[in-house]
RODRENRO-863462 format. One line per 3 residues: number of its first residue (from 1); for each residue x, y negated, z negated of C-alpha. Coordinates in Angstrom, 3 decimals. Each point is the difference from the previous one (the first is absolute). Layout:
BEGIN
NUM	X/Y/Z ~ ...
// end
This chain:
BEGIN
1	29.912/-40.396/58.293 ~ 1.311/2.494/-1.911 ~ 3.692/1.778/0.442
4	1.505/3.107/0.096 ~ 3.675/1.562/-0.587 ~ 0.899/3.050/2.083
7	3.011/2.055/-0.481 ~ -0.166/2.365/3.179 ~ 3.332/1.508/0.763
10	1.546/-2.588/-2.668 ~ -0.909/-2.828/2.268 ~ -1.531/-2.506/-2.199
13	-3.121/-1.899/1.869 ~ -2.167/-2.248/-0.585 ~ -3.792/0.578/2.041
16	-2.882/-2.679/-0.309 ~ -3.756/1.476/-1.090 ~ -2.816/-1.515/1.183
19	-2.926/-1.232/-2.417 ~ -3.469/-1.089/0.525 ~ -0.272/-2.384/-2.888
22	2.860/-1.662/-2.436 ~ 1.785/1.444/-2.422 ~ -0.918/0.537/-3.616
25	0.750/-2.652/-2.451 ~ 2.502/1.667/-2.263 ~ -2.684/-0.476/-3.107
28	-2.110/2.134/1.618 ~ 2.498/2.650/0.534 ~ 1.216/-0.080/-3.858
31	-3.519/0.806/-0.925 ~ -0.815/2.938/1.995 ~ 3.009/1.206/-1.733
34	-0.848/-0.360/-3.504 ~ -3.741/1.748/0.720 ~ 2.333/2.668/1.133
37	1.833/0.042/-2.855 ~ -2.970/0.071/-1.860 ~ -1.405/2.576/2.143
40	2.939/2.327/-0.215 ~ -0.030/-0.516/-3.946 ~ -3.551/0.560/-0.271
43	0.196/3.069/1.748 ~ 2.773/1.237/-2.321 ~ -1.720/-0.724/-2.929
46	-3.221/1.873/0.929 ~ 1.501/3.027/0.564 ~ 1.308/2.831/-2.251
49	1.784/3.255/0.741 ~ -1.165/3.284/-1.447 ~ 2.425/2.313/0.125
52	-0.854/4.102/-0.495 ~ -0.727/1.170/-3.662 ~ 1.064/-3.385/-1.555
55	-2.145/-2.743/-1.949 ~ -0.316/-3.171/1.350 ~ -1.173/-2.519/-2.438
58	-2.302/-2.765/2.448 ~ -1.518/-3.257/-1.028 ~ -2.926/-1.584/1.797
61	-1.151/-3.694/-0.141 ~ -3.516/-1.060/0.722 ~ -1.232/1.083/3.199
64	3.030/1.617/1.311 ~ 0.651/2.562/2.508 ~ 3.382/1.724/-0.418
67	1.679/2.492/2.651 ~ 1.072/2.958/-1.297 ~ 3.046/2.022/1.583
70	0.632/3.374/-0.319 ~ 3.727/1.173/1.324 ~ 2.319/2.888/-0.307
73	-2.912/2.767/0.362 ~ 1.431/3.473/0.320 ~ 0.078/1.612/3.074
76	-1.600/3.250/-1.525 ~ -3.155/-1.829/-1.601 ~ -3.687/0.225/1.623
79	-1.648/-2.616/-1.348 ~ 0.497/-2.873/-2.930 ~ -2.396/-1.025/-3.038
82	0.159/-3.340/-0.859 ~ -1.062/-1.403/-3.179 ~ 0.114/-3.304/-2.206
85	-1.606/-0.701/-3.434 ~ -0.757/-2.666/-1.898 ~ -1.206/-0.038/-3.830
88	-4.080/-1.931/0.904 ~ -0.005/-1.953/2.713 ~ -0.925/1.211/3.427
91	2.651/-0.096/3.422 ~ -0.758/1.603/3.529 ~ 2.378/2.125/1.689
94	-0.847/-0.390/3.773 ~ 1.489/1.956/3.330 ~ -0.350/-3.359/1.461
97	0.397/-3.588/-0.872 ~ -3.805/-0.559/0.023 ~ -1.567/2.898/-2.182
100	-2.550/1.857/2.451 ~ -2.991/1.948/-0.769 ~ 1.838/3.825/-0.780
103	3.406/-1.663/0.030 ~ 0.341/-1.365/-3.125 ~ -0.534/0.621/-4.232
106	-0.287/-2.019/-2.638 ~ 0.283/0.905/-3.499 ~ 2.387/-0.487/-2.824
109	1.780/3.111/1.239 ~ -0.244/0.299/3.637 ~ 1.710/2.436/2.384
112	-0.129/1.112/3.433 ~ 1.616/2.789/2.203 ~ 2.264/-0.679/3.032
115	-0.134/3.004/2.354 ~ 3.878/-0.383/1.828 ~ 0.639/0.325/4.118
118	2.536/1.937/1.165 ~ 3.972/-2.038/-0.593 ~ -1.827/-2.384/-2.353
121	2.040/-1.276/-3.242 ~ -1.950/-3.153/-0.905 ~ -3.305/-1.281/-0.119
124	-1.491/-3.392/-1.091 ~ -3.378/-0.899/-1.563 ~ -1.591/-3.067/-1.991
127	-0.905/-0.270/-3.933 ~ -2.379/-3.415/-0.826 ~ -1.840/-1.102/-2.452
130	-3.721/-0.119/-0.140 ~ -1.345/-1.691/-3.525 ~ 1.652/-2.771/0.926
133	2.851/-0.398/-3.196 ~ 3.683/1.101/-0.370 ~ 0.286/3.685/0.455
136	3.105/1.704/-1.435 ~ 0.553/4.053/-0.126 ~ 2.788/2.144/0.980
139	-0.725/2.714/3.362 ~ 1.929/3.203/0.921 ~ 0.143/1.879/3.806
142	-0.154/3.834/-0.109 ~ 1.121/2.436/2.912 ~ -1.304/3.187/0.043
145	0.554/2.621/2.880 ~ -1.539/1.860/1.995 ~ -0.921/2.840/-1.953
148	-1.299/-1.698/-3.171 ~ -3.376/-0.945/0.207 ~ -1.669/-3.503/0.802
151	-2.181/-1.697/-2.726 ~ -3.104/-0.967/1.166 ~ 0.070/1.458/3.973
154	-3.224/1.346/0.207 ~ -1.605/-3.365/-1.546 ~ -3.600/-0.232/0.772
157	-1.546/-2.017/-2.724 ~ 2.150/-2.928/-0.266 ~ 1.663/-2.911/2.441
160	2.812/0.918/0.671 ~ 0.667/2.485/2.821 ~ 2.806/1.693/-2.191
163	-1.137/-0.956/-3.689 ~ 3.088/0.910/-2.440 ~ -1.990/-1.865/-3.270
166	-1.789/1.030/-2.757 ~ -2.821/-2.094/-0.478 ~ -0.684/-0.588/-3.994
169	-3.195/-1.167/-1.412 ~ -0.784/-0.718/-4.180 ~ -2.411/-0.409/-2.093
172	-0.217/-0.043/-3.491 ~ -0.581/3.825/-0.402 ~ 1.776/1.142/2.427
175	3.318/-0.429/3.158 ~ -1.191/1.394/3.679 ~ 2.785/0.761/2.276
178	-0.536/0.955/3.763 ~ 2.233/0.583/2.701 ~ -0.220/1.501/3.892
181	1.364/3.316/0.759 ~ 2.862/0.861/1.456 ~ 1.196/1.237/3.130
184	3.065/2.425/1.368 ~ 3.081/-1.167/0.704 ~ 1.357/-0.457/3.538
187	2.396/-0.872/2.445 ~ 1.180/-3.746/1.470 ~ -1.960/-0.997/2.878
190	-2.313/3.494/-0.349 ~ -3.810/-0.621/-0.782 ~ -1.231/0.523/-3.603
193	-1.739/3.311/-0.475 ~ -3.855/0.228/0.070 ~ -1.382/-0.378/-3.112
196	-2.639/2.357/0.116 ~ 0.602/2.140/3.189 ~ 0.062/2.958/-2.410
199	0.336/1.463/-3.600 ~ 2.090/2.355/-0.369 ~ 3.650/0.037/-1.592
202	1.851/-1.803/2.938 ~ -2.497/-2.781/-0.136 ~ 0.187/-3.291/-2.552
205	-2.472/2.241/-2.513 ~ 2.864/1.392/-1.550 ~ 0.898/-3.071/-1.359
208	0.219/-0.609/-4.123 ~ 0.048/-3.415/-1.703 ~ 1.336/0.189/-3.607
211	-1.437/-3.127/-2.003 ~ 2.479/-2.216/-2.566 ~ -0.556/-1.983/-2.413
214	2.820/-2.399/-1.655 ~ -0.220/-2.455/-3.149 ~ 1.832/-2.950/-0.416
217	0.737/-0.975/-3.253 ~ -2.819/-1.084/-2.301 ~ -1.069/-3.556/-0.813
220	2.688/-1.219/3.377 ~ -1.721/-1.995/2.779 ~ 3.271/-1.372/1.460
223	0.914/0.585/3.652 ~ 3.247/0.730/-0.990 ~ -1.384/3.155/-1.728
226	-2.274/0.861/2.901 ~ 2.632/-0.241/2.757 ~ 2.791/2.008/-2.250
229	-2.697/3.030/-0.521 ~ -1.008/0.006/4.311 ~ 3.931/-0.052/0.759
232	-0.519/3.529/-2.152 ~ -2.981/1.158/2.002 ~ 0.140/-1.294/2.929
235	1.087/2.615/2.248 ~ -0.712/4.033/-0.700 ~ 3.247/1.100/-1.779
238	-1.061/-2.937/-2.749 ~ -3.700/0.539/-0.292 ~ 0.522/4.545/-0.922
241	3.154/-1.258/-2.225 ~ -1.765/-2.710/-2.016 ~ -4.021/0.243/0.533
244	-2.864/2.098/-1.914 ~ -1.018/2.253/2.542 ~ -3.793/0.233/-0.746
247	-1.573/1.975/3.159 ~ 0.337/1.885/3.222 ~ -2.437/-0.464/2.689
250	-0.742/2.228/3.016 ~ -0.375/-1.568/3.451 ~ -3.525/1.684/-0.044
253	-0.796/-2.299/-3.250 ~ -1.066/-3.713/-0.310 ~ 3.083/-2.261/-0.252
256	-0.610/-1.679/-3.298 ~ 0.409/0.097/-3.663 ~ -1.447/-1.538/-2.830
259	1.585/-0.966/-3.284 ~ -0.377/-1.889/-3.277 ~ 0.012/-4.142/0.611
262	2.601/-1.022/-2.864 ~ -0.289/-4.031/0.081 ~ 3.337/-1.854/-0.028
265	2.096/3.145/-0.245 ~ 1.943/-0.027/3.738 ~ -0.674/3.341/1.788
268	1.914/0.968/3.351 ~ -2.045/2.954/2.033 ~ 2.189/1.635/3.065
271	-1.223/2.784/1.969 ~ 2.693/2.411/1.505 ~ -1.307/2.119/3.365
274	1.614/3.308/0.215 ~ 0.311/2.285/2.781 ~ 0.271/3.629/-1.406
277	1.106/1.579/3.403 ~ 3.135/-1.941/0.492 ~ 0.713/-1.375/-3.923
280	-0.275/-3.437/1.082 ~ -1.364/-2.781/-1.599 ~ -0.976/-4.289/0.609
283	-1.256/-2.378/-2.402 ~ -2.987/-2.309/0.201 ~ 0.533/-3.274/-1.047
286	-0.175/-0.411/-3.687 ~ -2.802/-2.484/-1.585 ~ -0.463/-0.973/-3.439
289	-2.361/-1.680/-1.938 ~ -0.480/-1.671/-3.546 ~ -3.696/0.597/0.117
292	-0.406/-4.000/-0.630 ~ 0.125/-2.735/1.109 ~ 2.954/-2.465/0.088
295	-1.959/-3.207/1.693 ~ -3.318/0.430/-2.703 ~ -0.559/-2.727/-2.012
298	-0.779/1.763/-2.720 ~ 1.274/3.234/-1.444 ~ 2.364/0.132/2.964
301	2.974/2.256/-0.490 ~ 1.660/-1.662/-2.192 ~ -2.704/-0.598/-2.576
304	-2.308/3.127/0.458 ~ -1.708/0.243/-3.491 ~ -2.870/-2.166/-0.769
307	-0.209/-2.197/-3.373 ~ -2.926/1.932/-0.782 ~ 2.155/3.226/0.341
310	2.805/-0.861/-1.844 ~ -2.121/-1.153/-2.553 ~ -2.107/2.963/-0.558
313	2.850/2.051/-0.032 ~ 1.920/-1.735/-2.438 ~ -2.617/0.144/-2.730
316	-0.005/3.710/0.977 ~ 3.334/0.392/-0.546 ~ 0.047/-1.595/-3.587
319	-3.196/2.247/-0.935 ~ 1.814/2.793/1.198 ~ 2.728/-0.751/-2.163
322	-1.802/-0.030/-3.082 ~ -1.528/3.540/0.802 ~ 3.249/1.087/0.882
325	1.426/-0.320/-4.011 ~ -3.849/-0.821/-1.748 ~ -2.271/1.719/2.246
328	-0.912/2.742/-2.678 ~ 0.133/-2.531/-3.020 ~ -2.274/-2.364/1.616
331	-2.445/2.286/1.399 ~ -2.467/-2.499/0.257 ~ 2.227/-1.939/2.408
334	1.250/3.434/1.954 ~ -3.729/0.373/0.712 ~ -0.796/-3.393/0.956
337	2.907/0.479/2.982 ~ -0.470/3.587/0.714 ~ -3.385/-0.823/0.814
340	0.864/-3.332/1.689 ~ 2.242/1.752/2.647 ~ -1.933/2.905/0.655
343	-3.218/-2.161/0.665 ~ 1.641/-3.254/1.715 ~ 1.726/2.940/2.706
346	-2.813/1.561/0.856 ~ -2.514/-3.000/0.583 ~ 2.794/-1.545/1.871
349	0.046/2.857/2.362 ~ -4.132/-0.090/-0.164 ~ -0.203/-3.950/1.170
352	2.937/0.262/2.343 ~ -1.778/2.353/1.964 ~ -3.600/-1.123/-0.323
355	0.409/-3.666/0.082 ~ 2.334/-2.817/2.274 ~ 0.827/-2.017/-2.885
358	2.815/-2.054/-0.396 ~ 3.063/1.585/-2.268 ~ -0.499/-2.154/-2.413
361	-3.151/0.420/-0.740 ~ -0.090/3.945/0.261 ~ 3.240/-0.117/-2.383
364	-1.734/-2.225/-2.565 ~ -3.480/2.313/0.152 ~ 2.353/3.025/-0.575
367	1.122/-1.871/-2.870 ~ -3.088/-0.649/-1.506 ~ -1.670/3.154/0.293
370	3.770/1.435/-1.243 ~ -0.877/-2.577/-3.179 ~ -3.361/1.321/-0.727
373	0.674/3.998/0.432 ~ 3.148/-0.416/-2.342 ~ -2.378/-1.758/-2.364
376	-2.671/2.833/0.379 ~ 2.284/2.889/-0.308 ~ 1.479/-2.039/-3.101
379	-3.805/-0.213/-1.491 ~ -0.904/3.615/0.857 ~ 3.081/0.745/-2.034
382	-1.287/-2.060/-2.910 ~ -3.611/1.191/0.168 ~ 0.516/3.437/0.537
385	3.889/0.894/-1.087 ~ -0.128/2.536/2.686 ~ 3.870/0.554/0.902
388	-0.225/2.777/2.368 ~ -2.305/-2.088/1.988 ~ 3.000/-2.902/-0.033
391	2.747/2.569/0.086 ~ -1.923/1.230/3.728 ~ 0.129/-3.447/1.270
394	4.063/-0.806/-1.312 ~ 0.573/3.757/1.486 ~ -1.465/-1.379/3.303
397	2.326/-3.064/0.501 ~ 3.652/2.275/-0.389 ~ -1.829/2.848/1.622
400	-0.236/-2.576/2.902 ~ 3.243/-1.384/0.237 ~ 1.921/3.382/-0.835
403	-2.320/1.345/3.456 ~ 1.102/-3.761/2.050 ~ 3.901/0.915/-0.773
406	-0.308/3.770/1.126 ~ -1.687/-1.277/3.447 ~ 2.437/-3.103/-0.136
409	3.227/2.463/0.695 ~ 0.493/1.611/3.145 ~ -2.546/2.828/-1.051
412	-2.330/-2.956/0.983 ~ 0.930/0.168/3.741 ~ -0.521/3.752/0.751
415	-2.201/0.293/3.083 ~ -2.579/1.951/-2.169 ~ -0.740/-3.145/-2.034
418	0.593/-2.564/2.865 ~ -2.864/1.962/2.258 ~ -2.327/0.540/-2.905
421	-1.660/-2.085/-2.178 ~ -1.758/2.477/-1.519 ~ 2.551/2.294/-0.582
424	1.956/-3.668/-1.290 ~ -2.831/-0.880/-2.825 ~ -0.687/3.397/-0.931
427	3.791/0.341/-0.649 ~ 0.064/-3.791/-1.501 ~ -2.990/1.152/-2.460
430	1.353/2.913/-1.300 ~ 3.114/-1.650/-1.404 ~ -2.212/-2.333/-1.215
433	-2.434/1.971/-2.398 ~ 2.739/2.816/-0.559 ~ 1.471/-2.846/-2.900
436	-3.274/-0.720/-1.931 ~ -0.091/3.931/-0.091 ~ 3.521/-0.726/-2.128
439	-1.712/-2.454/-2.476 ~ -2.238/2.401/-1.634 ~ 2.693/2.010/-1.662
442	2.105/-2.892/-0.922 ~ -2.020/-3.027/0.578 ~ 2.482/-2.546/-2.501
445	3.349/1.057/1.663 ~ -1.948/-0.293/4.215 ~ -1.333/-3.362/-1.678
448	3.243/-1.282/-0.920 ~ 1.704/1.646/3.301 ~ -2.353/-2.156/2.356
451	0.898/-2.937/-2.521 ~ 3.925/0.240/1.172 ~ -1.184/1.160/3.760
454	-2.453/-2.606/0.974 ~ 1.072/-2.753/-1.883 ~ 3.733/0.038/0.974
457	-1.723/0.522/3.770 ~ -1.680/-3.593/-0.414 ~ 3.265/-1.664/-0.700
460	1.009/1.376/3.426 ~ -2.987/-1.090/1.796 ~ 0.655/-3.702/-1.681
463	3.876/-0.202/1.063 ~ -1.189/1.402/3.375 ~ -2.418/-3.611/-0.057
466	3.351/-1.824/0.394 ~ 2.361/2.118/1.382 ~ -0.641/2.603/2.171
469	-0.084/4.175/-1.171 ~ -1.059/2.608/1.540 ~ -1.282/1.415/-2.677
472	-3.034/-1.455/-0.014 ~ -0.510/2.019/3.055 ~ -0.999/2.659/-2.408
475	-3.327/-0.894/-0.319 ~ -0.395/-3.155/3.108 ~ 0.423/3.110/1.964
478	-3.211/1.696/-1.185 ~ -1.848/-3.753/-0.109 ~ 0.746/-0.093/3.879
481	-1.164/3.295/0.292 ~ -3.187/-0.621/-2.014 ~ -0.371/-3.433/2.239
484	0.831/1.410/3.164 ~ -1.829/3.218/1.435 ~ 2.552/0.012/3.056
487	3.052/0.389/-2.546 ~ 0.551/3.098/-0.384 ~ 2.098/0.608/3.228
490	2.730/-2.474/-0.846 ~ 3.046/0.561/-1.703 ~ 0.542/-1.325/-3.656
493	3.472/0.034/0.391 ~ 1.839/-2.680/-2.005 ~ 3.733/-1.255/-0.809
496	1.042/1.092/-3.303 ~ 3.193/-2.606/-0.197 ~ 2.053/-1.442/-3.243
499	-2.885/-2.127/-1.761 ~ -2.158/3.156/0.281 ~ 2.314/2.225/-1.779
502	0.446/-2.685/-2.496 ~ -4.228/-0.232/-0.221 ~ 0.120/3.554/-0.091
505	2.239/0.229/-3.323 ~ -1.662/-3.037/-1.486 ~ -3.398/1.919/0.159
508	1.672/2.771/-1.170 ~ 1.595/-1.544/-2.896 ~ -3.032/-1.718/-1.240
511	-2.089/2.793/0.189 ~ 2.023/2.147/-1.843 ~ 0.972/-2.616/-2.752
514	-3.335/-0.650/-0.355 ~ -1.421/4.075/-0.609 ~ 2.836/0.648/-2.096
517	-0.989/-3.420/-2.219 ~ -3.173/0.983/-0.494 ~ 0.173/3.530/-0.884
520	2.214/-0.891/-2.659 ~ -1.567/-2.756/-1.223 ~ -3.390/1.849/0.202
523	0.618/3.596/-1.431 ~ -1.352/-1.003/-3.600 ~ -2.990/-1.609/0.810
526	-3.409/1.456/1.042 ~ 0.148/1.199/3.641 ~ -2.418/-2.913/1.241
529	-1.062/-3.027/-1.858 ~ -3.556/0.716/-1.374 ~ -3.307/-1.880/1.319
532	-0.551/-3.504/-1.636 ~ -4.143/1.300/0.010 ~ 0.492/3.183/-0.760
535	2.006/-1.364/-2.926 ~ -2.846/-2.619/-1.004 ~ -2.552/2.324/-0.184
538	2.227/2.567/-2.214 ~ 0.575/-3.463/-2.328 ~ -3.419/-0.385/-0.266
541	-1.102/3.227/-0.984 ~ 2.550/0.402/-2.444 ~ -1.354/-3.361/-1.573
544	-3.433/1.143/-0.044 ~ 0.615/3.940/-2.133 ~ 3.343/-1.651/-2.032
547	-1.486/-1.312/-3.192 ~ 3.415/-1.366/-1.355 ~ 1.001/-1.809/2.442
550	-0.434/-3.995/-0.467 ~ -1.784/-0.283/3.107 ~ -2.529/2.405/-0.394
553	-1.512/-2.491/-2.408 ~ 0.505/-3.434/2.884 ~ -3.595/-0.581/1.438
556	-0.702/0.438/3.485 ~ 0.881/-2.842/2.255 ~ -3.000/-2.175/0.476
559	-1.280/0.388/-3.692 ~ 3.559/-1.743/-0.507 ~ -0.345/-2.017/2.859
562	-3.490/-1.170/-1.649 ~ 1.142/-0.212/-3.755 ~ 2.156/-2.623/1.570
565	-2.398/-2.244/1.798 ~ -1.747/0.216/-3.540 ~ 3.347/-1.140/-2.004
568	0.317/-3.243/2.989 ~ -4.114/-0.966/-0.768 ~ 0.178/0.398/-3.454
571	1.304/-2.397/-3.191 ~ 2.652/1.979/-1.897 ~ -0.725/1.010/-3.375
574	2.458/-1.421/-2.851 ~ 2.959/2.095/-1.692 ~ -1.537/1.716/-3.022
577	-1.332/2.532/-2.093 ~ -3.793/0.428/0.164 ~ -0.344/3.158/-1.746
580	-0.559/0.468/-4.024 ~ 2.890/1.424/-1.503 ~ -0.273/3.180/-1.356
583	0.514/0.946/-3.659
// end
């Protein structure tokens, strides 16, 4: 039986209930109340408020669905953006606790849009994870009203009805990004406007999406780093303050872009929509990328150069140093690694693209055949003592990095270039030959110049083995564009940060220590180091028609090479005089 107090009109009475079975034990009773306890904690914990405009830093065990609150919309916003990043590992952002087919997105920067009703100042949906391990990132809600435009409305390639994210895709050439386009602005509780009832100015068509581009700093793979620099872009205002803005797209064009892959360097791409008519304006989700990858097991982020790499480099580096200050000395040597580099480039480019060998071994062939064309242009030298025919080839290698670091600046992005290959390598090739032209009139101070030039350039590429540069974009650049036939429509870009301006002034300072050494060091001696043949034969002849010189009267080689055999076979003849003495 079970009892009941009731305090009508003050009167205090007791009234008997009726039961079908006994009462509970009280054991029972005290654990129904700790699973609701548990309940009601468990519920608390897996649930995090989002409030408008503000980070929210969110941790996610294994296999873990989290509900996500969002409170204190304004009354005056249309819709809300929501997105959440994490630095490599992948969570879901769901309308619904179990992700549907067009519901949900997964990614390491998901987002979604959240159209509002009419009175509505909150609205709930579910983040999860989906590899299975301990996701942490930090996500941010958006308002936007109903004149600015909606990111991704008028989706018709991807999942999602309403698709706010840029989808990113790497190689090692070259970083994809794709979004949807966008749609007009409208009203709570009012339908969204036809995508493509017409085309004319009061239609989505007007629309403009201004790509950005923002750096973090170089040789920095923290999260830390990566959630400080998408608090800066996150929303519009931060993305047009802080980002590269690197194109504008029409509605009538495709909604992509292409630029340079830069492994390990982090790289955040945004893309702002803008409507022209009413000066409004809505961001897509930002996404970045490191363009690797931090689960590899080898050369993963975090140790992206290959032995084989770093080793060929660093013996680079120390040649280059010794043609940096002994180039024109050593000629011998300066010819050995002209030849070396100009040859090992361009049949690594040559088995790259004809063969699917392993890096290794198209590195090491490029070596060898490097080996043997330094040794040849070294022999030619010797044989023939032709200098112009050397100068041609030295003229060649700063001809072709003076023509990578005019197409590494910005000049290098101009649509004319990007949209041309043609117009690219006919451009490339005249820089190129226009500094040979140079080394005919002075062919000892060009000689010495691409001694300082190129060799203090091959100490950069061999710091840039262990820590990154993006220098050696100078010339990787025009590799990937050699490699790569669909590279010409991405941007080469790059950060230029502190360690580059400190690369930058090393180069400098070696190559211009080095020219000045040499020229001084060089202005009383003969303007190139005669040919050791040339110099035999002249020997030779002038030992032949000079009478009074002791070795006109030394027999050839083998008679002396014979009188010698004759002197080991034969008994020596004593000390003496055998000859009658004259009176």
């Amino acid at each position: 039986m079970f009892y009941r107090y009731d305090t009508h009109k003050g009167a205090r009475r007791m009234s008997l209930w009726r039961s079908c079975g006994p009462p509970p034990p009280p054991l029972l009773l005290l654990l129904l109340l700790l699973l609701c306890l548990v309940y009601d904690a468990r519920t608390q914990e897996n649930r995090v408020v989002f409030l408008p405009g503000t980070f929210q830093n969110v941790s996610l065990s294994q296999n873990e669905t989290v509900l996500v609150e969002v409170s204190r919309v304004q009354s005056d916003a249309a819709f809300v953006t929501l997105q959440f990043h994490t630095q490599h590992r992948n969570a879901t952002l769901a309308y619904t606790r179990v992700p549907g087919a067009g519901g949900a997105h997964s990614g390491v920067d998901p987002g979604l849009v959240f159209p509002l009703d009419p009175g509505q100042i909150s609205l709930t949906l579910f983040l999860s994870t989906t590899d299975g391990e301990p996701v942490s990132g930090s996500g941010v809600t958006l308002p936007y009203s109903s004149s600015d435009p909606v990111p991704g409305g008028c989706n018709t390639e991807f999942n999602l009805d309403v698709d706010p994210n840029i989808y990113i895709h790497y190689n090692l050439y070259e970083t994809t990004i794709r979004f949807a386009p966008a749609n007009l602005g409208y009203v709570r509780g009012e339908p969204a406007p036809a995508c493509d009832a017409s085309s004319g100015p009061f239609s989505r068509w007007r629309l403009e999406y201004d790509v950005f581009q923002f750096f973090l700093p170089e040789n920095d793979l923290s999260e830390r780093s990566l959630f400080r620099a998408l608090e800066t872009v996150a929303d519009t205002e931060g993305i047009v303050a802080n980002g590269n803005k690197m194109l504008t797209l029409s509605s009538a064009e495709r909604s992509a872009a292409v630029f340079s892959s830069i492994p390990g360097q982090g790289v955040i791409y945004s893309v702002v929509v803008r409507d022209p008519l009413l000066n409004t304006s809505a961001s897509y989700v930002p996404v970045h990328t490191y363009a690797c990858s931090f689960s590899s097991k080898l050369d993963d982020c975090h140790t992206l150069g290959k032995i084989s790499t770093k080793l060929f480099f660093t013996i680079t580096g120390l040649a280059g140093l010794l043609v940096c200050f002994l180039g024109h000395r050593f000629f011998k040597c300066e010819l050995f690694c002209m030849g070396f580099s100009f040859t090992a480039f361009f049949f690594f480019v040559l088995i790259s693209r004809t063969t699917e060998l392993d890096y290794d071994i198209r590195l090491a062939l490029s070596a060898l055949m490097g080996v043997v064309a330094g040794v040849m242009l070294v022999m030619s030298w010797w044989r023939f003592g032709s200098i112009m025919a050397c100068i041609v080839v030295i003229g060649f290698m700063l001809g072709f990095l003076m023509a990578s670091t005019v197409l590494f600046t910005p000049l290098g992005d101009l649509d004319i270039f990007r949209r041309s290959d043609a117009v690219f390598w006919v451009t490339f090739c005249c820089i190129m030959i226009a500094v040979p032209l140079f080394f005919v009139r002075w062919p000892r101070e060009g000689n010495i110049t691409t001694c300082g030039v190129v060799g203090g350039y091959a100490v950069v590429l061999a710091v840039n083995a262990f820590v990154y540069t993006s220098l050696s974009y100078i010339t990787l650049n025009i590799l990937k564009r050699l490699l790569n036939s669909n590279f010409s429509g991405a941007f080469t870009n790059v950060p230029f940060q502190g360690i580059d301006y400190i690369m930058l002034s090393v180069w400098v300072v070696l190559g211009v220590s080095g020219i000045v050494l040499q020229l001084l060091r060089e202005r009383e001696r003969p303007f190139f180091p005669p040919s050791p043949y040339l110099m035999w034969l002249q020997e030779r002849e002038r030992r032949k028609t000079n009478v009074l010189d002791p070795s006109y009267h030394c027999p050839p080689l083998p008679n002396r090479f014979l009188s010698r055999l004759r002197q080991l076979t034969r008994r020596s003849e004593p000390a003496g005089e055998h000859t009658p003495l004259l009176l």
